[in-house]
Structures are given as structure tokens and as C-alpha cells.
N, C-alpha and C positions, 0 to 999 in steps of 0.2 A: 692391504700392505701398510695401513695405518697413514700416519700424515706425510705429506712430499716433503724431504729434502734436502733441500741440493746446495754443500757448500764449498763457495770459490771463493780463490783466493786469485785473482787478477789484477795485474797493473798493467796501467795506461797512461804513460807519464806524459806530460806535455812534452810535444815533437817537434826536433831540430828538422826543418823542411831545407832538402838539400837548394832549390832553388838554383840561381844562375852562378855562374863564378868560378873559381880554378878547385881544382880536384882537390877532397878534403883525405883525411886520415885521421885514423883514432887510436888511443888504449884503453882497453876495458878491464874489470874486475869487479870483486865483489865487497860490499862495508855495507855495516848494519845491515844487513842481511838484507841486501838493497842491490841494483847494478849501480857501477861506477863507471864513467864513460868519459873520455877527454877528449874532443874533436878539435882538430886543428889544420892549416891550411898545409896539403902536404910539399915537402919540400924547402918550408919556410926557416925551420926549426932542425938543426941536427938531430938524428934522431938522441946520440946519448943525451943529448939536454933535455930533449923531452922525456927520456928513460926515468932519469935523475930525477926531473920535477915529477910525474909521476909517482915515483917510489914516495918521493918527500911528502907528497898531500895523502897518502894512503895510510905512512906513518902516520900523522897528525887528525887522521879518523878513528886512530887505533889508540892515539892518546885521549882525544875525546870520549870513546865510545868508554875508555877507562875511566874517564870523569864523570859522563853524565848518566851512563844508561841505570834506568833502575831494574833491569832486566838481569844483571849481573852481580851474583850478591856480595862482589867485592869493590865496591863504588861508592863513593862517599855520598850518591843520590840515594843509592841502597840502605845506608846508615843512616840517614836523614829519616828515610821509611822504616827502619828498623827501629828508631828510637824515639817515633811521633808520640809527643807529648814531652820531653825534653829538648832545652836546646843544644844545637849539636853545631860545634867546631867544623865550618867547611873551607874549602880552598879559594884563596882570593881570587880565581877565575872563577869558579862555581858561583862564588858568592855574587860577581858584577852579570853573571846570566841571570842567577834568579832574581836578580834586580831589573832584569830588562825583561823579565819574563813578567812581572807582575804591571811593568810600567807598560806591557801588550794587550796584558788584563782590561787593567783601567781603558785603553784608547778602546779595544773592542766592545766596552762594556760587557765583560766576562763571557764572552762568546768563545774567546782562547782562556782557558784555566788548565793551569796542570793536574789541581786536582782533581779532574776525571778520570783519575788512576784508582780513587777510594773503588770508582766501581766497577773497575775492570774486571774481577772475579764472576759475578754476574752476567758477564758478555764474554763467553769463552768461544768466539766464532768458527775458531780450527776444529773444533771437537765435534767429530763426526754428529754425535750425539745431541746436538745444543739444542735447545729449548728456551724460548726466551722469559726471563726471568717474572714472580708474581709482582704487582704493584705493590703488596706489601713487602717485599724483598728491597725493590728499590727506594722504599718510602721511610725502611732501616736505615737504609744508609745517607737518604739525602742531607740530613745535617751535616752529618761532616763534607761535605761538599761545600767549595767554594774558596777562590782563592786566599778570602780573607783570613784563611785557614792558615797562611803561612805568612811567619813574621819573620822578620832579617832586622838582627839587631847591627846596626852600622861599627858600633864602637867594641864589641865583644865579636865582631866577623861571625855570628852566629847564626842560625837557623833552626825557627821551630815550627812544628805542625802541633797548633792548639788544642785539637781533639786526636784524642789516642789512633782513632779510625782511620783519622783523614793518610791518605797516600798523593806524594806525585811523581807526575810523569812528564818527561820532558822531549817526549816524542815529536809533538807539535812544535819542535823550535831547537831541538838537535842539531839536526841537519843541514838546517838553513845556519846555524851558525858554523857549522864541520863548513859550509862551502862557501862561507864568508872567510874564515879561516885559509881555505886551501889558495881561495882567489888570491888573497896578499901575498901568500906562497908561491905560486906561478907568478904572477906579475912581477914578485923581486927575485926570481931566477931566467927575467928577459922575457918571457911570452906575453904578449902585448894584445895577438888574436886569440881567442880559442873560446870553444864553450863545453861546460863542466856542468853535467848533468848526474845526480846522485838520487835516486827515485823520481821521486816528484818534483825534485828541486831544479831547474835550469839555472845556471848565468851564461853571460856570453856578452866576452870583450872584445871591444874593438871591431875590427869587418875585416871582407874575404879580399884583400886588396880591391877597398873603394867600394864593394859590392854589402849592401847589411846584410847579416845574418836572419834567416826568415825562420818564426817556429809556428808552432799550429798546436791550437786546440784542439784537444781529438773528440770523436763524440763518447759520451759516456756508458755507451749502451753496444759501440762497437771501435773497438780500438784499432780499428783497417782506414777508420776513418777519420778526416779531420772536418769539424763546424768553420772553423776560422783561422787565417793568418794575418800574421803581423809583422815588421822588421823590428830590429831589438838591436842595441849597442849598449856596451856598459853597464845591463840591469840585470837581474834576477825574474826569473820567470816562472810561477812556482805554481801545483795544482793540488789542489783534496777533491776526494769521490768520493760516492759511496761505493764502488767497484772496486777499492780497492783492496780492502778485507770484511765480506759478507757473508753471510749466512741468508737461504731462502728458507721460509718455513710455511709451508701453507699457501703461499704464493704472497707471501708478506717477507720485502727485504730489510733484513737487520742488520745495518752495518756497523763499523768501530768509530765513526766520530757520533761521539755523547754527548748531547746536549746537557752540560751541566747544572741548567735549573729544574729541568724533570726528567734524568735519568736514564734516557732513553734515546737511541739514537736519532739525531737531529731529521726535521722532514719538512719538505719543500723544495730540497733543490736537490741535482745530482752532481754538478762538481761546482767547485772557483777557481780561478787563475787569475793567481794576484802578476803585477809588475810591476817591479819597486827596484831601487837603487839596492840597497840594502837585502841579499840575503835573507838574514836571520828574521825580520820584520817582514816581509816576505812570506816564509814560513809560517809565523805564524799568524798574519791578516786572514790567508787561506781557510786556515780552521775557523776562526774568528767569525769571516763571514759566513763561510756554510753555515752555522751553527747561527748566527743574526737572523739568515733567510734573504729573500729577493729585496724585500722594501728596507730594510734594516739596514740589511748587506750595502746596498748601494748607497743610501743615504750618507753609510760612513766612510765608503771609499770615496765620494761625492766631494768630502771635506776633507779628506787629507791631501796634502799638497804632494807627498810624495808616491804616493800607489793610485795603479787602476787596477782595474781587474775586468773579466767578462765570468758570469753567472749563468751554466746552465741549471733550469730547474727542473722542476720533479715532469713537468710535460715537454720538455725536450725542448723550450722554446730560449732565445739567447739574449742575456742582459749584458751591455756595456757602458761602462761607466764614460762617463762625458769624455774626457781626456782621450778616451780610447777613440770615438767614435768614427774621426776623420782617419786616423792609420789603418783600422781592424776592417778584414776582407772577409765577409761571414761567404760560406760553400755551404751553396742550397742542394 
């Protein structure tokens, strides 16, 4: 039958654990081709106000996904990648993300790069057919890799991609900021509780009157299940896997976050879950650390003042970062 394989495409988003407290209620839908979910305490909230907020943060992912996706070739991130090796006129929101994109760069020591989009042709994991690419393939492409690849000129609002090749992607920090964005949105149209989970991405304001909101870790190998909970107010809760776009082949898992110094999807761990005030920074720690590893990974969450995170790795066993230690209930 030739070689096994078997490709899934799986999410297992970090989980709002319903926990003790007054009956909740949700709206669901779909953005970035992701679930959208708004839980909030039922009764609290008329429903038309939550209608209306809803609608309004759905719009404001439809405007984002307009700004940022390079996935849509009408996007000025698209034009940026269409015209790599020129500098190219972006819009004064674009231009303060890719400024906070690079200044994510730097804090993870390039562990989040957008430029891991140069190689995405290379990891086509949906296609029935994939095969993971030769090391002289990837060994093409590695110079143009790297964030140093994009420069933002302050005073001309510009943006270049230095070598013709290089591409980016702004997957890794999208979302986190669509639900940095939505939160301002809901909070100045009155909802004060709720939690606003967009894939991987959690927040959750406020508590269930007096009660914290409790979420869980799920395991990475079985999404019925959670490793660990926590209580959460006010923060952002946000996870990467390798489970969540892979390809097996041979009994070798290949999944989509690529380690951008060699190519190749990062290995050592199986998911992170950062918590951090901030969304967007949030978002992209998560990649940052996967892609660091266990000793790396921690080390950096170690020293920032504002994120923890918990680290399952590649043997299934649980890292938490200091902060976390006395709140986090690890389920043995």
C-alpha cells in the first residue's frame, strides 16, 4: 500500500471549564475559518445588547481578516508579498502590527517570525498527497527566512521584504489581536463578564458573579480530556499544538508551526498556553515558545513580567512557569 498516511486536521482549543456558578449562555459563529464563541452569564445581559455586540466584533474580524490575511489576494499583507523586494505603502494600523510583530520577534528571540510564510509552499499539510519536503528544498529557501527580512520605514509608513523570496504571515498574531480588538468592543458596549474564544485564542473578563472563570488545558493527544485548570480574570488565554494542522507520514508527525531557523517543524513539545493580559502578545508568546522548546521556552516566560504559560512537551509530561505554580491544578 506504499507509505501510511494519515492527515488531520484537529483543534483542541484551550477550554472554558464550566465550573461552579449561575447558568452561562453563548453565540457562536464562524471567522478565519476558525470557531467564534461568546459565553456570558445568562440573564445578565439583554439579549439584543449581546445580539448587537456580537454582530459588532464579527464585523471587526471581517475588517481585520481584510487587512491582515495574506491568504486573500486582496490585502495589503498580500501586496506586501506580492511586491517582496520593493517598498510598499501600508495602512497605519498594519503598519503599528508589524511593528509589534517584530518587537515579538526580538522578545522571543525569533521563535515568532512571520517570515515562516517564505516556507509554507513546502508544507502543504491538507493535501492528501504530502510528502515532506528534501533538505535541499528547504536549504533553498532558508536565507530568505527571517524577520530581519522586513524593514518598516517609520517616516515614508513603508514596508519592505529585503529578498525577493522572503513572504509573511501573520497568522501567529492575527487573532490575538482581532480579540484584543473585539474585547475593547464588548467592554465599551457594557459587558463587563464574558469570555471570547476565537480558535486557540481565549479571553475572559471579569467573573460569574464573585465566582472566577475556570479554563483547562486539554491534553494534546486527546481533546476529551483536560491536563490542568486554572481561574482567570481579565487575561487572555491562548494555545499552539502540533494537533492542530498535521500530517502523519510513516509514523513521523508534521505539523504547521516551523521552526524558522531550520525549516522544519519545531520538535520537543506538543502544545503552550500562554497567559497574559494582552491578547495579541499572547498570541504570539505561544508560537514563540513552542518553537524556543521546554528550557528556552521557560526560561523566557521566567522573565517576563507579564505572561506565564504551562508547556506540554513531546513525552506528555507538564511544564509551568513559576507564576503559574501555586494557581495551576494539573489532572492526573
Amino acid at each position: 500500500m506504499g507509505p501510511a498516511l494519515l492527515l488531520v486536521a484537529l483543534l483542541a482549543p484551550p477550554a472554558l471549564h464550566p465550573g461552579p456558578g449561575p447558568a452561562l449562555a453563548s453565540r457562536d459563529a464562524t471567522r478565519f475559518t476558525t470557531d467564534v464563541q461568546l459565553t456570558f452569564v445568562a440573564g445578565d445581559t439583554p439579549d439584543p445588547q449581546i445580539d448587537a455586540a456580537f454582530a459588532a466584533i464579527l464585523a471587526e474580524f471581517d475588517r481585520i481578516d481584510a487587512l491582515a490575511s495574506e491568504w486573500r489576494p486582496d490585502t495589503p499583507v498580500a501586496k506586501l508579498n506580492a511586491h517582496a523586494g520593493e517598498a510598499v505603502v501600508v495602512p497605519d494600523e498594519l503598519y503599528a502590527l508589524l511593528e509589534r510583530t517584530l518587537g515579538l520577534c526580538d522578545v522571543t528571540h525569533g521563535g515568532f517570525d512571520p517570515t515562516f510564510k517564505t516556507l509554507a509552499g513546502l508544507w502543504p499539510l491538507r493535501d492528501p498527497a504530502f510528502r515532506p519536503p528534501t533538505q535541499a528544498q528547504i536549504d533553498a529557501l532558508l536565507p530568505a527566512v527571517g524577520y530581519r527580512h522586513l524593514v518598516l520605514d517609520p517616516k515614508a509608513r513603508t514596508a519592505r521584504l529585503t529578498d525577493p523570496r522572503t513572504r509573511v504571515g501573520l497568522g501567529g498574531i492575527a487573532k490575538g489581536y482581532a480579540v484584543e480588538r473585539a474585547v475593547e468592543i464588548l467592554r465599551g458596549r457594557g459587558l463587563q463578564a464574558f469570555c471570547l474564544r476565537v480558535g486557540g485564542e481565549l479571553y475572559c473578563a471579569g467573573d460569574k458573579h464573585g465566582t472566577p472563570w475556570q479554563v483547562g488545558v486539554r491534553d494534546p493527544r486527546d481533546p476529551d480530556r483536560l491536563v490542568a485548570t486554572l481561574p482567570i480574570r481579565d487575561a487572555s488565554f491562548t494555545t499552539s499544538g502540533d494537533y492542530e494542522r498535521f500530517a502523519l507520514v510513516d509514523g513521523v508527525r508534521y505539523h504547521h508551526i516551523v521552526d524558522p531557523r531550520t525549516g522544519a517543524p519545531a520538535r520537543g513539545v506538543r502544545s503552550v498556553t500562554i497567559l497574559a493580559r494582552n491578547p495579541t502578545e499572547a498570541d504570539a508568546l505561544s508560537t514563540g515558545v513552542f518553537v524556543l522548546g521546554v528550557e528556552a521556552g521557560m526560561a523566557l516566560l521566567d522573565a517576563l513580567p507579564a505572561a506565564e504559560g504551562v508547556i506540554v512537551d513531546d513525552q506528555g509530561a507538564i511544564h509551568t512557569s513559576r507564576g503559574l505554580k501555586a494557581g495551576i491544578q494539573e489532572i492526573k
